[in-house]
C-alpha positions as CSV (number, residue, x, y, z in Angstrom):
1,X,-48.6,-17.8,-53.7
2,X,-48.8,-15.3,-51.0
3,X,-47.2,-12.7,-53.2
4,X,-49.9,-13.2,-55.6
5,X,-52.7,-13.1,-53.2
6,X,-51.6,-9.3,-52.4
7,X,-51.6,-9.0,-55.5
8,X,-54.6,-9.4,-56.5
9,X,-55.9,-7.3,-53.4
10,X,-54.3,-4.3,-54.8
11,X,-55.5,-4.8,-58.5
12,X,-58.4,-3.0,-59.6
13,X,-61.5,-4.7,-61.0
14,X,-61.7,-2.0,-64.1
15,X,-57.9,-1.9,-65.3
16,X,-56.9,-4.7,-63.9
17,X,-53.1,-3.4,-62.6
18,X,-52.3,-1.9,-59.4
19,X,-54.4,1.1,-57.8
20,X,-53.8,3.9,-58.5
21,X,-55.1,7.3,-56.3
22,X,-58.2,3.8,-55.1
23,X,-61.2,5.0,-53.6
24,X,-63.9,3.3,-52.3
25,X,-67.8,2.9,-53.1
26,X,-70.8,2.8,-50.5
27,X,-70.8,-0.8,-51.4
28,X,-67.1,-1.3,-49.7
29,X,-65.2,-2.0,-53.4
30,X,-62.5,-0.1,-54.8
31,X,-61.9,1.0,-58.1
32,X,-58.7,3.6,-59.2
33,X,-60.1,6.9,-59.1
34,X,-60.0,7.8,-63.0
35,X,-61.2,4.8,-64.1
36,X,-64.4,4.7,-61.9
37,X,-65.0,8.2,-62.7
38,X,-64.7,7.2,-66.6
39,X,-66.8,4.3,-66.1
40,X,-69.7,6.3,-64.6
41,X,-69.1,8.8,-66.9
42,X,-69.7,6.1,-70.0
43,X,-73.0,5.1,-68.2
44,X,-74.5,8.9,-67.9
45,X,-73.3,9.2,-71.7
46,X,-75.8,6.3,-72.5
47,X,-78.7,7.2,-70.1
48,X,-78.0,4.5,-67.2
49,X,-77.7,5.1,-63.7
50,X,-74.2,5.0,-61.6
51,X,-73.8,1.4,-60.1
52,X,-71.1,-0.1,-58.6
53,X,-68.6,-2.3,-62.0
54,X,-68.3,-4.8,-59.5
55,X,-71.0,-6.0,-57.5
56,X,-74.0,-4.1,-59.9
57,X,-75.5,-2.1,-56.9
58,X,-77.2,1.3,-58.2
59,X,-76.4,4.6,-56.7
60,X,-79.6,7.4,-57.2
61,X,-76.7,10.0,-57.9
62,X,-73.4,9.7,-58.6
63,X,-71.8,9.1,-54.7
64,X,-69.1,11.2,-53.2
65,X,-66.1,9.5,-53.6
66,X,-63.2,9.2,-50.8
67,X,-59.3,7.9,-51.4
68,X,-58.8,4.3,-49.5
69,X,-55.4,6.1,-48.1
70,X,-54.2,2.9,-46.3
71,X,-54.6,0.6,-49.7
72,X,-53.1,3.6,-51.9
73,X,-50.0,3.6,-49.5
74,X,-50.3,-0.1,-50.3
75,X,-50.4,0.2,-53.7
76,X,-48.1,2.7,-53.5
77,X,-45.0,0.4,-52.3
78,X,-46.3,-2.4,-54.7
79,X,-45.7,-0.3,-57.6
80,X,-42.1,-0.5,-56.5
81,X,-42.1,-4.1,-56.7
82,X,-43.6,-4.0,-60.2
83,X,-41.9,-4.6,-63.5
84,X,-41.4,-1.2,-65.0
85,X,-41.8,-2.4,-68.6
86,X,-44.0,-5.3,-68.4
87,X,-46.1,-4.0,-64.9
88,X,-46.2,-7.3,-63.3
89,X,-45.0,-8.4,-60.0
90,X,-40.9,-9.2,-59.9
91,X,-41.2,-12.6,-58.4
92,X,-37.5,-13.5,-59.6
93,X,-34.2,-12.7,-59.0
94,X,-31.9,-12.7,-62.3
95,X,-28.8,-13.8,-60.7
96,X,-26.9,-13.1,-64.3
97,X,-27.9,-9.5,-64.1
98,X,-28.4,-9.2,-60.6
99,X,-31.8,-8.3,-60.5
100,X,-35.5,-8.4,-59.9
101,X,-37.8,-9.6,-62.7
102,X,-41.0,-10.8,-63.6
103,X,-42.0,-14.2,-65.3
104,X,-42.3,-12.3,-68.5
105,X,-39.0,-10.7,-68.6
106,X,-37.6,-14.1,-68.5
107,X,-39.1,-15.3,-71.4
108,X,-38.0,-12.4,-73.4
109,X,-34.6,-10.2,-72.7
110,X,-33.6,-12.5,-70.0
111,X,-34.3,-15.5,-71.6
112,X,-31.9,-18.4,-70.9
113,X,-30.4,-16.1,-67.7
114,X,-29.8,-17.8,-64.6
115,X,-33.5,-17.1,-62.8
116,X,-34.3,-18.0,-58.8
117,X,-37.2,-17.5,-57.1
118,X,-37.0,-14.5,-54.6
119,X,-36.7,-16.6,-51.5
120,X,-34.0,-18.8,-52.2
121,X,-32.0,-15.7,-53.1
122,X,-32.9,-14.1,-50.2
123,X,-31.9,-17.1,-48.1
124,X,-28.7,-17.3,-49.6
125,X,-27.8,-13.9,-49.0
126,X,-29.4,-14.2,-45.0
127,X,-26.7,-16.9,-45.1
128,X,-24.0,-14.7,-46.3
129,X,-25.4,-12.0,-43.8
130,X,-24.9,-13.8,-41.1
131,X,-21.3,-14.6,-41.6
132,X,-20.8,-11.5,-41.7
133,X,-22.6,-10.2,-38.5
134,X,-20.2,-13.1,-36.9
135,X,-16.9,-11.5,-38.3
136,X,-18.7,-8.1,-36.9
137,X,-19.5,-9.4,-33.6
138,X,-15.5,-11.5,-33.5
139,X,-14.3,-7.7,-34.3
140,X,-16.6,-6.1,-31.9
141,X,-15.1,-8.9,-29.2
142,X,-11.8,-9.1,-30.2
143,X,-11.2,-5.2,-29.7
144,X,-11.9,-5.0,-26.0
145,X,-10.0,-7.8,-25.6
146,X,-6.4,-6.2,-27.1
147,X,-7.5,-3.4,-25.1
148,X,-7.6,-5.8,-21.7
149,X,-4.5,-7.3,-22.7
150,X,-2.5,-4.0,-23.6
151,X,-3.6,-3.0,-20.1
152,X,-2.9,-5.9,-18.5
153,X,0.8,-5.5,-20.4
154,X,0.6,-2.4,-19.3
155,X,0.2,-3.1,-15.5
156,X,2.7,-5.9,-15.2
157,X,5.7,-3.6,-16.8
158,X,4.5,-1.2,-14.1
159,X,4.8,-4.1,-11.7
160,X,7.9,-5.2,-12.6
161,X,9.5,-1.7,-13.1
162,X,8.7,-1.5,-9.0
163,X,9.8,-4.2,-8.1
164,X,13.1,-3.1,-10.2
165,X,13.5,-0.1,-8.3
166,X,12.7,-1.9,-5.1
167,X,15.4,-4.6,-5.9
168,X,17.7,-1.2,-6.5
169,X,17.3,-0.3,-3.6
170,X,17.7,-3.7,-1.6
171,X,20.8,-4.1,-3.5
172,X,22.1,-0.7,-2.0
173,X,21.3,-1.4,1.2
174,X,22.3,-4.6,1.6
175,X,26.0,-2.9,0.0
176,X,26.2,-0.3,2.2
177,X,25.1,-2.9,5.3
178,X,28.2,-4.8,3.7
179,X,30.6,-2.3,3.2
180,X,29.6,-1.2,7.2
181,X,30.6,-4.8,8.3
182,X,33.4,-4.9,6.0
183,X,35.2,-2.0,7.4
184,X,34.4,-2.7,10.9
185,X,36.0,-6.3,10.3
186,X,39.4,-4.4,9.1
187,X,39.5,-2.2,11.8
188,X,39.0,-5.2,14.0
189,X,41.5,-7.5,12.3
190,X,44.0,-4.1,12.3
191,X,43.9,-3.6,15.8
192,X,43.6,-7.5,15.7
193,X,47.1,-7.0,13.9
194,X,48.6,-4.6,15.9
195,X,47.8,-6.3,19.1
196,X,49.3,-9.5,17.9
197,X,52.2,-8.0,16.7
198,X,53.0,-6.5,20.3
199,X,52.1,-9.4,21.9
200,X,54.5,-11.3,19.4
201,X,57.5,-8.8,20.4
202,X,57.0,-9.3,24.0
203,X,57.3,-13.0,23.5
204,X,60.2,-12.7,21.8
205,X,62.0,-10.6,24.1
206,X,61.0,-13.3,26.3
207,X,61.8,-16.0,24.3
208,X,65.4,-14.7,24.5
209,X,65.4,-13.8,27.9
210,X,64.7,-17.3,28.8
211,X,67.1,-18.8,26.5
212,X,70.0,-16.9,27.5
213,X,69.4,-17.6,31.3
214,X,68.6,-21.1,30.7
215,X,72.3,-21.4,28.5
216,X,74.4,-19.1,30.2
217,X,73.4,-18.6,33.6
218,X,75.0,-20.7,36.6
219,X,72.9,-22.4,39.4
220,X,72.7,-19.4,41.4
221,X,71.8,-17.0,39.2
222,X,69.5,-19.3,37.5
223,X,67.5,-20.3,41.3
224,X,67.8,-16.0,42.1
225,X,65.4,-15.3,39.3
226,X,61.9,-14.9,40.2
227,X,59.7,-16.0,37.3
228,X,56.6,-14.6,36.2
229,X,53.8,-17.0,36.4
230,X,51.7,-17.8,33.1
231,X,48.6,-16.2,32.1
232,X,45.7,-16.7,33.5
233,X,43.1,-18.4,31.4
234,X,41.4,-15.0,30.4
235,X,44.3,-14.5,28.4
236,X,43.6,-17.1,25.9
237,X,40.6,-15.3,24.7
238,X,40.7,-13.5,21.3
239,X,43.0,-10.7,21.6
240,X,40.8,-8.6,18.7
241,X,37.8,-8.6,20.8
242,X,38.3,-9.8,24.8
243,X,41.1,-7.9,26.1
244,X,39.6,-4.5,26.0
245,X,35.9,-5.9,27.0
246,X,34.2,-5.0,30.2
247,X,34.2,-8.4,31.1
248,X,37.8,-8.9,30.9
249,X,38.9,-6.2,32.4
250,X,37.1,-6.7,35.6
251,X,37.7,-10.3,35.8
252,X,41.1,-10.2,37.8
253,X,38.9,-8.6,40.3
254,X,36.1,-11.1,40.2
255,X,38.4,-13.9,40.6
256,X,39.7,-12.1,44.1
257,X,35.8,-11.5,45.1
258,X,34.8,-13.2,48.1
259,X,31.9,-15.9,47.9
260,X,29.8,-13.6,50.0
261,X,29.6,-10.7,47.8
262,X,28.4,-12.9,44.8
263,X,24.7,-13.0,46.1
264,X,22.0,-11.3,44.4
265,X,21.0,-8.2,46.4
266,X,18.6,-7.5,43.4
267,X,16.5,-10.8,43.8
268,X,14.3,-11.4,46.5
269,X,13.2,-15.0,47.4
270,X,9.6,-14.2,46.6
271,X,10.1,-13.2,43.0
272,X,9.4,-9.6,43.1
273,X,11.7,-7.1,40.6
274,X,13.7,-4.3,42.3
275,X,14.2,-1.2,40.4
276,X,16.8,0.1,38.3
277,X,17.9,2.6,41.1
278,X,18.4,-0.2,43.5
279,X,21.0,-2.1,41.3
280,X,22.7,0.0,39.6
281,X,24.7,0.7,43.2
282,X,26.5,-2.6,42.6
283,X,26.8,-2.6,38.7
284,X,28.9,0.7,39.5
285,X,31.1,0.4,42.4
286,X,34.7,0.7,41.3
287,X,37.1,-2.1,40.9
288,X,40.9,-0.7,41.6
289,X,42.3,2.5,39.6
290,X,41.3,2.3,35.9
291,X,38.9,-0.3,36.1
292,X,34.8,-0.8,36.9
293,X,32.5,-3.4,37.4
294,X,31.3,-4.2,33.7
295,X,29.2,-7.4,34.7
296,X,27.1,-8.8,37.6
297,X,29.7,-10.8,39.8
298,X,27.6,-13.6,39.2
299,X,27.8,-13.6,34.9
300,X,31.3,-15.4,34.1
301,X,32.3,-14.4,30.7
302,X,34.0,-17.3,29.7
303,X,31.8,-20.1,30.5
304,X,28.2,-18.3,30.8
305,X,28.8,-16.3,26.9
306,X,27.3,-18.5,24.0
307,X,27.3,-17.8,20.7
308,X,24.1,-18.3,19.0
309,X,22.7,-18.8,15.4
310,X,19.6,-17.5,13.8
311,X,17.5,-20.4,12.5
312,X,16.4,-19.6,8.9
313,X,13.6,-22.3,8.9
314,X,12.0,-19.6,11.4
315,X,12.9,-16.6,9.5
316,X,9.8,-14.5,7.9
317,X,10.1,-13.9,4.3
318,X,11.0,-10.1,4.3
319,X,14.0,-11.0,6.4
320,X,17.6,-11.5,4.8
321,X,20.4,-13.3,6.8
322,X,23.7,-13.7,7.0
323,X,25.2,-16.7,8.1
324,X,28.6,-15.3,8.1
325,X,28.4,-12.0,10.1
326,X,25.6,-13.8,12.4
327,X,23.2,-10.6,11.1
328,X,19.1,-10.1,10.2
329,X,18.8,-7.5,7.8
330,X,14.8,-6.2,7.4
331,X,14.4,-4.9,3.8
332,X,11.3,-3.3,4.3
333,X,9.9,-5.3,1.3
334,X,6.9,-8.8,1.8
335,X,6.4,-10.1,-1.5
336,X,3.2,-11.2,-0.4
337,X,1.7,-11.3,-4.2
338,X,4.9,-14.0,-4.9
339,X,4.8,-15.8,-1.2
340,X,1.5,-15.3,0.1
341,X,-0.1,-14.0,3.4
342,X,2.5,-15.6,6.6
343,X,0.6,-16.9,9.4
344,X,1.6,-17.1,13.1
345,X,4.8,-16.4,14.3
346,X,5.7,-15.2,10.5
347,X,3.5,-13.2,10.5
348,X,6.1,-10.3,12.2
349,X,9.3,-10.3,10.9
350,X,11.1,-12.5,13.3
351,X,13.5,-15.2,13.7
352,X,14.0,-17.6,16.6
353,X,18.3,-18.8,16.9
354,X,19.0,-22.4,16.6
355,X,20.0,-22.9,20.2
356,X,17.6,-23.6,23.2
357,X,19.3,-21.9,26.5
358,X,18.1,-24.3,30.2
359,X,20.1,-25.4,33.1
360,X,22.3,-22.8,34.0
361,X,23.5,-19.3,33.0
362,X,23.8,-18.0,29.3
363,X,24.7,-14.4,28.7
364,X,25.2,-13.0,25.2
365,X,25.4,-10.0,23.0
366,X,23.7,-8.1,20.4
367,X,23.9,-5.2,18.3
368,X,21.1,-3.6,17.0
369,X,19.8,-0.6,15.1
370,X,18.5,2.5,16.1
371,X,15.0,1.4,14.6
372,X,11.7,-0.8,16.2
373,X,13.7,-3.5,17.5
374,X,12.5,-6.4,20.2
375,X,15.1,-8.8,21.8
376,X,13.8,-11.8,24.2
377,X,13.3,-15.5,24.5
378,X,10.5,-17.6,24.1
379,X,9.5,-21.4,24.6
380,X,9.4,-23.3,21.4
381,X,6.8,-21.8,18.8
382,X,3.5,-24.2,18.5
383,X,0.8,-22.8,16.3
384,X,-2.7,-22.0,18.4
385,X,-5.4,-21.8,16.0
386,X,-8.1,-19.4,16.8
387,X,-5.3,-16.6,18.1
388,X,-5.3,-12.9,16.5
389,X,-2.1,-12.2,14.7
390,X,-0.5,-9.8,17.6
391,X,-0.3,-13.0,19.9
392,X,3.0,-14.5,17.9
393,X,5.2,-11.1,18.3
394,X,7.3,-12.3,20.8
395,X,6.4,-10.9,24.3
396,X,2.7,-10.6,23.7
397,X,1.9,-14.1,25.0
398,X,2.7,-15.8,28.0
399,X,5.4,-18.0,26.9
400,X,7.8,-15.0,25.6
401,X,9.7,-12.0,27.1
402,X,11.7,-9.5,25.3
403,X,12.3,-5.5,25.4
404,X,11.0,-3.3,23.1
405,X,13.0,-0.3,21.7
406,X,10.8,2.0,19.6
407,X,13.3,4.2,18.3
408,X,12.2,6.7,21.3
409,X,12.1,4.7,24.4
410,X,12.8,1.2,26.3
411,X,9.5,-1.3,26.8
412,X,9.5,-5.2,28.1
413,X,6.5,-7.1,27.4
414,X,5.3,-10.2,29.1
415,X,1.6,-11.7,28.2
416,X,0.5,-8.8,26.1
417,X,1.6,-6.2,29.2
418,X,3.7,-3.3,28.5
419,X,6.0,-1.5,31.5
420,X,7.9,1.3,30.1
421,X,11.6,1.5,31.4
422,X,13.9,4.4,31.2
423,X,17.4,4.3,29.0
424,X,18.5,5.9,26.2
425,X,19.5,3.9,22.8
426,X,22.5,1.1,23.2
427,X,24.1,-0.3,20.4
428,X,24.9,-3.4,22.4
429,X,22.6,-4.7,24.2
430,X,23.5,-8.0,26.6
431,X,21.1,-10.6,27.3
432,X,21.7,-12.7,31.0
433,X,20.0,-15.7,31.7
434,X,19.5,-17.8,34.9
435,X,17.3,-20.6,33.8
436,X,17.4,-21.8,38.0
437,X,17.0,-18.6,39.1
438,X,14.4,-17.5,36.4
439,X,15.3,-14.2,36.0
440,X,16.1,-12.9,32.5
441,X,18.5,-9.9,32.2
442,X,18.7,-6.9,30.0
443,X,21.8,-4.6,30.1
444,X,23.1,-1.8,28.2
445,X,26.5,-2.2,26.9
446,X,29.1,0.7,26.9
447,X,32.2,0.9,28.6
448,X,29.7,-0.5,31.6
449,X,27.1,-2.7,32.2
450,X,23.6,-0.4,32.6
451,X,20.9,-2.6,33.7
452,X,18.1,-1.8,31.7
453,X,15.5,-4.4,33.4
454,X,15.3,-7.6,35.1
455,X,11.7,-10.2,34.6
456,X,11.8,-12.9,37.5
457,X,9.5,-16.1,36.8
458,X,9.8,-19.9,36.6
459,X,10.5,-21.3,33.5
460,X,9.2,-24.6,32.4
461,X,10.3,-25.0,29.2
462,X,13.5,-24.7,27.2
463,X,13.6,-20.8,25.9
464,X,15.0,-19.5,22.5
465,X,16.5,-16.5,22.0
466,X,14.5,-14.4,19.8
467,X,14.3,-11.2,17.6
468,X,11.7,-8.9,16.1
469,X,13.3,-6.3,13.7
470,X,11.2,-3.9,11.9
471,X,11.4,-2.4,8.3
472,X,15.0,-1.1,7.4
473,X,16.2,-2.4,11.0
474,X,18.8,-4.3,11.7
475,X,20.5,-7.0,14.4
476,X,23.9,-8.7,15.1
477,X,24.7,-11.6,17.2
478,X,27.7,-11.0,18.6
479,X,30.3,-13.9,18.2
480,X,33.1,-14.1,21.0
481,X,36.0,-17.3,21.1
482,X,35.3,-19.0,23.5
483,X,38.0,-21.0,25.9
């Protein structure tokens, strides 16, 4: 209906089909240009003046006519939409053919064809249309997304080809760390060997001394001989690691020193520290020919040396240990995208040992690398909400002590206060402990005893012994028989 409505707008009055070149009369109709002129022609012929074919109005003279450009472009798209051989409207869509046609070419060539009105065509192909927008619009989705998915791909073998390499090199670290401790256990257990084996002659020699004298010799040679008396009880120590250690060596001595000279010249009753100067004097003086002072007369090294354990439960996640060798190894790698962030004391890589340490004197040893190393003890660890993250490395809260090497110099820390000490780098470094006394006691180990600094207190709590090691450091806790 509405198509034929627009129709009819666009149809001229004379020739009834669709403008053509339509221009318009004073009186506001149209007309196709030719046949108006030919109409007003016909009326000069027989004597009548020009009026408008429509409405009747008269014109004195034949009016100027002017082209209706906005209905002509009108007209002009209708014709498009016109049946070429019948000139009528194409109000149907031959779906047979596929094509447009009028009512009249279906009664005649496209008779008995499969005929639809234009709109239900046009919906059917809208339908189709928009499927295919959809598919268009899946593609248009779907292609960004294999691009965010190859580049995601992308990025995780680039992830995992890092951590590759980063395990490579972990794994030849840790091998060269364990071909370092296995060749410094053979040389051990060689001169272990070779110390066992002398020690086994000399029995033997003995062995047969003894015999024969006990078999063959009479009552007065047997009462003549003057018999050496046993070892003393230093002697039962390891032979692979006590009998050439400072501590051992002077031990004879200490046994011989009178009760006065085990005082602590270095302590003061009111708790103040005395410098380096002012003890190395007694760490130094000699012993007899061949032998020095290696320890404090006061640190026994039989019944004050403990051996202590790292605690893995305390142990930050970029830390590897090793039970058997007593070692921390730092790899220098936090998988903090597979473990998340540590809080508190994990937060440093550090590792309390299983062992508290009151009542009494503890001394032990520990070998560490020439990288950012801290040694010390602290009370037990309790988590304090609220505290930044540089209050749990150990000696930067008031409950902790230890001494700082830096890779260039000698620190100790106490409640987030740092006193720089002099020294050069020790591999050994030995840890003394009076828990009455509270002092806490850091030497360097060499062929001597090298006090490197002494923190006096009162402790209140049990302490652990603890250790901070840094990326690619490492540090041993040196294991000793005991009696």
């Amino acid at each position: 209906m509405q198509a034929q409505g627009v129709q009819d707008n666009i149809v001229c009055p004379i020739c009834l089909e669709v403008f053509t070149d339509p221009v318009t009369t004073a009186c506001g109709h149209n007309f196709c240009m030719d046949c108006l002129q030919d109409y007003w022609d016909h009326q000069a012929v027989i004597g009548e003046c020009p009026y408008c074919p429509q409405c009747r109005e008269s014109f004195s003279s034949r009016p100027r006519l002017r082209k209706n450009i906005s209905l002509g472009e009108i007209a002009e798209k209708n014709h498009q939409l016109l049946c070429q051989k019948h000139h009528k409207l194409q109000e149907l869509y031959c779906r047979t053919e596929g094509g447009l046609v009028c009512y009249t070419c279906i009664r005649e060539e496209h008779k008995n064809h499969d005929a639809i009105p234009l709109q239900e065509e046009r919906a059917r192909k809208h339908f189709r249309s928009q499927r295919s927008v959809t598919a268009v619009r899946v593609c248009v989705c779907v292609l960004p997304t294999q691009k965010v998915v190859k580049n995601s791909r992308d990025e995780v073998n680039q992830s995992f080809a890092e951590i590759i390499k980063e395990i490579k090199r972990m794994q030849v670290k840790v091998l060269e760390f364990l071909d370092k401790e296995e060749r410094a256990a053979l040389v051990q257990l060689g001169n272990s060997i070779q110390q066992k084996q002398g020690k086994l002659a000399d029995f033997n020699k003995q062995n047969l001394w003894l015999t024969d004298l006990l078999d063959n010799a009479s009552d007065q040679q047997f009462l003549q001989v003057e018999f050496t008396p046993p070892p003393s009880d230093h002697s039962k120590l390891h032979p692979s690691v006590w009998p050439s250690h400072p501590c051992v060596r002077g031990l004879p001595h200490l046994i011989s020193v009178p009760s006065s000279q085990c005082s602590l010249p270095f302590w003061s009753g009111n708790g103040t520290r005395l410098s380096r100067t002012q003890f190395d004097t007694s760490l130094h003086t000699p012993i007899r020919s061949g032998f020095t002072l290696a320890i404090s007369p006061f640190v026994s090294c039989e019944t004050d040396y403990c051996n202590l354990n790292f605690d893995p439960n305390t142990a930050s996640e970029e830390l590897l240990l090793f039970k058997e060798t007593h070692s921390v190894l730092n790899m220098g790698i936090l998988m903090e995208s597979f473990f998340g962030s540590c809080q508190g004391f994990n937060h440093w890589p550090q590792v309390l040992c299983t062992r508290s340490l009151c009542e009494g004197c503890h001394y032990w040893e520990v070998e560490v690398s020439d990288s950012w190393v801290c040694l010390g003890a602290t009370y037990s660890y309790m988590h304090k909400t609220g505290k930044s993250c540089i209050f749990y490395l150990i000696g930067r809260n008031d409950t902790s002590w230890c001494l700082e090497w830096d890779s260039l110099k000698f620190s100790v820390w106490h409640n987030n206060i740092q006193t720089v000490v002099k020294g050069s780098y020790y591999k050994t470094i030995g840890v003394f402990l009076d828990y009455a006394a509270g002092s806490l006691t850091f030497y360097g180990v060499t062929n001597t005893m090298n006090l490197i600094y002494r923190f006096l207190t009162t402790f209140t709590e049990p302490l652990y012994p603890a250790v901070m090691v840094s990326s690619g450091g490492s540090v041993t806790l040196k294991q000793h028989p005991l009696p």
